[in-house]
C-alpha positions as CSV (number, residue, x, y, z in Angstrom):
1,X,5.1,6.0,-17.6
2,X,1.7,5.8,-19.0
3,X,-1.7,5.7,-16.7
4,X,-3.8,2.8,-16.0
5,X,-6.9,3.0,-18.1
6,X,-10.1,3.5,-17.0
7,X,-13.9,3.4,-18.6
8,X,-14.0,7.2,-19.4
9,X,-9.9,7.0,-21.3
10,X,-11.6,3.9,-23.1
11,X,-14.0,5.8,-24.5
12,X,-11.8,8.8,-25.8
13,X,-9.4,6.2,-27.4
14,X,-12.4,5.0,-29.3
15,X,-13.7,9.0,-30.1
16,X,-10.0,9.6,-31.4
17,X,-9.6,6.2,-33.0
18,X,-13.4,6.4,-34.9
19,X,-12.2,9.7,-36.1
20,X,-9.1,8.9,-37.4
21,X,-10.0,6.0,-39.6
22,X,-10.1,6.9,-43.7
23,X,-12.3,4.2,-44.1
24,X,-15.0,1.4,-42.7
25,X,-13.0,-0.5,-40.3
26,X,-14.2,-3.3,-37.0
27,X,-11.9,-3.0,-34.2
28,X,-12.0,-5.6,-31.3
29,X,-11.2,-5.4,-27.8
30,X,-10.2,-8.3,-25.8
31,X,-8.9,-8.7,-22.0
32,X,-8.9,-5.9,-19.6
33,X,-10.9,-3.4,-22.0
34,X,-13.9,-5.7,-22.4
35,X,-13.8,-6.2,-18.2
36,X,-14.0,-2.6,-18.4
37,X,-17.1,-1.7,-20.5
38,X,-19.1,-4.8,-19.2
39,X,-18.6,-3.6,-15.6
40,X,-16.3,-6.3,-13.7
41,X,-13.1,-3.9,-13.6
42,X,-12.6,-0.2,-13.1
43,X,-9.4,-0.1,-14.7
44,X,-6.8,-2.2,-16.9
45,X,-2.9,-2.0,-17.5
46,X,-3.1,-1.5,-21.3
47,X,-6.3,-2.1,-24.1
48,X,-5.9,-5.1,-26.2
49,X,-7.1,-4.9,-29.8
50,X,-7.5,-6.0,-33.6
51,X,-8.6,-4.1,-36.3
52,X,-9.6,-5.7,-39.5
53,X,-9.3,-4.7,-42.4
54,X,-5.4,-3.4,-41.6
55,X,-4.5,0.3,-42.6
56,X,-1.3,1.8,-42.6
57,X,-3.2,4.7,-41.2
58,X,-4.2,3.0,-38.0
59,X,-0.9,1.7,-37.4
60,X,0.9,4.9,-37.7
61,X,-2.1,6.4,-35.7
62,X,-1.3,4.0,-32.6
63,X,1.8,5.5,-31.1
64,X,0.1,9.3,-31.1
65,X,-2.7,8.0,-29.5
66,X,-0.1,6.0,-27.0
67,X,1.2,9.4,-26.2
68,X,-2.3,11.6,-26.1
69,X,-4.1,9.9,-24.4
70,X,-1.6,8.4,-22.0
71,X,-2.2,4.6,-22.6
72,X,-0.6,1.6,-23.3
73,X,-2.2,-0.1,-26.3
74,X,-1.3,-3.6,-27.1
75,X,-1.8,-5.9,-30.4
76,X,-3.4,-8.5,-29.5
77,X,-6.3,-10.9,-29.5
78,X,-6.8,-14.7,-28.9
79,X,-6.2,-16.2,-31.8
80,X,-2.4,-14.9,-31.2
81,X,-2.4,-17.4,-28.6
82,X,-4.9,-19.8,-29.4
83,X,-6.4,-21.1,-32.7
84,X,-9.7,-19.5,-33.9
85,X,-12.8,-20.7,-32.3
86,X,-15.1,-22.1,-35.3
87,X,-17.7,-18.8,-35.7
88,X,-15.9,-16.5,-33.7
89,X,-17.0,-13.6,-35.9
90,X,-20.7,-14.2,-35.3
91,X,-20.4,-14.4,-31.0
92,X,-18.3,-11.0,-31.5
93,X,-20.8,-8.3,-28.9
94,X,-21.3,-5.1,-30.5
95,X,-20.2,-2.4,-28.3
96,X,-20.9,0.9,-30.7
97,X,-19.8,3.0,-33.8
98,X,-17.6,6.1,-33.6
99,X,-16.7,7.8,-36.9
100,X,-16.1,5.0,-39.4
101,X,-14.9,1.8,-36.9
102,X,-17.5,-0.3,-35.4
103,X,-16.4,-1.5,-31.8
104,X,-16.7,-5.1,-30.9
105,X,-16.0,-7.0,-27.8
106,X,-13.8,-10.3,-29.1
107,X,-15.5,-13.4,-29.1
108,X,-16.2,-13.8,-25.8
109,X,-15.7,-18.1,-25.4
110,X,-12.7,-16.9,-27.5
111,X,-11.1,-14.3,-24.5
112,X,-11.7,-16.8,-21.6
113,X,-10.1,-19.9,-23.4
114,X,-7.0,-18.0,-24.3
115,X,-7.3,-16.5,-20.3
116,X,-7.5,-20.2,-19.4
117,X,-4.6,-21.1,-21.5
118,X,-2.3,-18.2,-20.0
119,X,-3.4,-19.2,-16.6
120,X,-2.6,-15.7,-14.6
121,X,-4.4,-15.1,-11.5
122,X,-6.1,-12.1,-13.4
123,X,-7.1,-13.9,-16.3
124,X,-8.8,-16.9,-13.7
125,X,-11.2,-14.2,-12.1
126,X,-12.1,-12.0,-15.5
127,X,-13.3,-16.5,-16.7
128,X,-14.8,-17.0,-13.7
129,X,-16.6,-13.6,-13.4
130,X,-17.4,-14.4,-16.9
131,X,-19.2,-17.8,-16.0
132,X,-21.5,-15.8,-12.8
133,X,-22.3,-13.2,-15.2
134,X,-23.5,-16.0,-17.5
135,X,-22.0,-14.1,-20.9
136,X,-20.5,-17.7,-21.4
137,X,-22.2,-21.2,-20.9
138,X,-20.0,-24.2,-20.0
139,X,-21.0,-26.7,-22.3
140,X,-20.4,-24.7,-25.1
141,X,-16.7,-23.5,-23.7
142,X,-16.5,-27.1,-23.4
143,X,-17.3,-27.7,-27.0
144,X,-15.5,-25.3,-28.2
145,X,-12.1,-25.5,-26.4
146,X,-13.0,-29.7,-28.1
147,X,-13.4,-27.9,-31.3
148,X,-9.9,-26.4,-31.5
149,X,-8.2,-29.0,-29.4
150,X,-7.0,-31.0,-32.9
151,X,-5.5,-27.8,-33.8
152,X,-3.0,-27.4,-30.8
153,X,-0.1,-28.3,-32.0
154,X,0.4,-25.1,-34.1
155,X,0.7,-23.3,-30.9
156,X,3.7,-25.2,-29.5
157,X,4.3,-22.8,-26.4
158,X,0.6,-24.9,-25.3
159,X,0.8,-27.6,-23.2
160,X,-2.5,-29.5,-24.4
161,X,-2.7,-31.6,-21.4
162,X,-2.1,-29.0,-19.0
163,X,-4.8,-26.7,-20.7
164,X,-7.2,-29.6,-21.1
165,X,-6.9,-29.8,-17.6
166,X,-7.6,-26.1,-16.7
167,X,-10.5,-25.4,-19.1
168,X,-12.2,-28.5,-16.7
169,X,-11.4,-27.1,-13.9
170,X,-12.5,-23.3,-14.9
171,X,-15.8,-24.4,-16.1
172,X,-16.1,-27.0,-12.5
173,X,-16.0,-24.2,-10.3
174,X,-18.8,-23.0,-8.7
């Protein structure tokens, strides 16, 4: 069984993962490893990430650094779940460079939406914690969530009334 990972694992995965890449590479956290760098958690079940462009040698890289480092590492960004937010790339926080990969945090209207959506206790205090912080303003997760809305029914595991609902009621609270 692999360890919970904290800030300090976080950063070795990134060491060994910068080092590792042949080439120019982004790689994008989402979830539990962006509550960890920007403070709001002390540790997360497993790191959640992209990497564009795709290498083979990142892949194959993945399981080693499973076993090294003691992690769990997970596939995965919003736009698995959700449909891209219009400009996601450009709301993307740079986090820093390690060998040849530049670390982002995913969109970050783009991780609470896709929170929302999934609706887990978790996932409602990383959006609100999100909203005090004020990394995210609520008209614009508003109009944004309205942005994508159209495109819902590619993603027929969403209910779009239900998730209407609780994107109002995230950005209502207080």
């Amino acid at each position: 069984m692999r360890n919970v990972t904290n800030q300090e694992t976080l950063q070795k995965f990134m060491k060994v993962f910068g080092a590792r890449a042949p080439r120019e590479a982004r790689l994008y956290f989402t979830g539990g490893a962006t509550a960890l760098l920007m403070g709001w958690r002390s540790t997360t079940i497993d790191i959640d990430i992209r990497f564009d462009p795709e290498m083979d040698e990142l892949y194959r890289a993945l399981p080693a650094l499973k076993e090294e480092l003691q992690i769990n590492i997970e596939l995965a960004s919003p736009a698995d779940f959700i449909p891209p937010l219009p400009g996601w790339e450009d709301r993307c926080v740079y986090i820093g460079r390690e060998g040849k990969v530049s670390f982002y945090h995913y969109d970050l209207y783009a991780q609470a939406l896709a929170k929302i959506e999934r609706g887990h206790a978790q996932d409602q205090q990383d959006v609100a914690e999100m909203l005090r912080r004020g990394v995210l303003e609520r008209e614009k997760l508003l109009s944004l969530y309205a942005a994508i809305k159209p495109q819902l029914y590619r993603y027929p595991a969403i209910d779009p009334d239900s998730f209407s609902k609780a994107v109002q009621q995230a950005v209502d609270q207080k």
